[in-house]
N, C-alpha and C positions, 0 to 999 in steps of 0.2 A: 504494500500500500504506500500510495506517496504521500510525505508529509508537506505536500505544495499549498495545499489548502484544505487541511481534514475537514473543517466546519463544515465548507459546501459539498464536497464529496460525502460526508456521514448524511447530510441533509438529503442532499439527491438519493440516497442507495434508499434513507428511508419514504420517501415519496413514492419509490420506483416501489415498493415492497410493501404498500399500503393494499390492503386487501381492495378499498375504493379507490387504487388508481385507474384512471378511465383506458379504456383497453381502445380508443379512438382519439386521435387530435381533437383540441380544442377547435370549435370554430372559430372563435376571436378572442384576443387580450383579456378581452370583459371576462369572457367564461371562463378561461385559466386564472385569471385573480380571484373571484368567486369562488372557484372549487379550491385553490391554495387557503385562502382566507377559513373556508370551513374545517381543511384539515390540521390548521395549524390551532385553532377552536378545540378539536378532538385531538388531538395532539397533545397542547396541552392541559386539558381541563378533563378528558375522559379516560383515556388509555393507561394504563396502570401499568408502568415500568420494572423488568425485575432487577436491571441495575440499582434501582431503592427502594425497593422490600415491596413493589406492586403499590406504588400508591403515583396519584401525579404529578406531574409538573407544577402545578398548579398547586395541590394541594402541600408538597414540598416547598415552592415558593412563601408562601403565606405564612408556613410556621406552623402547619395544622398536620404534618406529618407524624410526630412526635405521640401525640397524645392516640392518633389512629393504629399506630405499632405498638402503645402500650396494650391498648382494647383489643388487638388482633394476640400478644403476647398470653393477655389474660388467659383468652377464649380457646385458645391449644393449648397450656397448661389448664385447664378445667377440661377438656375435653380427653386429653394424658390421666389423670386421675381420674374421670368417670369410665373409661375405656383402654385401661393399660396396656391389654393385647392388642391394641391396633398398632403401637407404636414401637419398634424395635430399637428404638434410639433416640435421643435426644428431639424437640419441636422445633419448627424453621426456627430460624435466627429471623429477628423483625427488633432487630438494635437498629438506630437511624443507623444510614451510611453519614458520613460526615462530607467525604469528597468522593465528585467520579467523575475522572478526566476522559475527555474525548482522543487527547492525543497526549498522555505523559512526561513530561520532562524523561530526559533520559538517565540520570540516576534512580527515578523511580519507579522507569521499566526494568533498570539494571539491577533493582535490590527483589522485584518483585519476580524476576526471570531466577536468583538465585532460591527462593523461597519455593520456585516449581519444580525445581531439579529433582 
């Protein structure tokens, strides 16, 4: 992957990978801003991301993340105790992430490439 410009290249691949991207050309400017404008709406206000625990952008944004991961933390440890056999191991992790880089500094890929080895 090149790092010439990740932003727009991570942005395009996800457009391109949008289950409602239009399988036809726009007919005009108008209708491609329209349909951009709506998915960037669902984007970020409805799709629940797993790079931060399934919650949105939006919801991330605002500060409303935190207390959403405690109530989901609650809800699979009560669910752990009411139901032990279902779980062979430990319940997701739903700790905020703090940071998630689109393209890394490269000691951060370099410490995180050592920690996969």
């Amino acid at each position: 992957m090149s790092d010439d410009n990740p932003y727009s290249e991570s942005l395009f691949r996800t457009l391109k990978y949008c289950p409602a991207y239009p399988g036809k050309l726009f007919e005009n400017i108008e209708q491609a801003r329209q349909w951009v404008h709506r998915f960037v709406q669902w984007y970020n206000q409805e799709h629940r991301h797993s790079a931060i625990r399934y919650v949105t952008p939006g919801q991330r944004h605002r500060g409303k993340d935190t207390a959403l991961l405690k109530k989901r933390q609650k809800l699979y440890e009560t669910a752990k105790v009411r139901n032990p056999h279902r779980w062979s191991g430990k319940t997701r992790n739903w700790n905020p992430v703090n940071e998630v880089w689109l393209n890394p500094p490269r000691e951060i890929r370099a410490r995180e490439q050592k920690v996969c080895k």
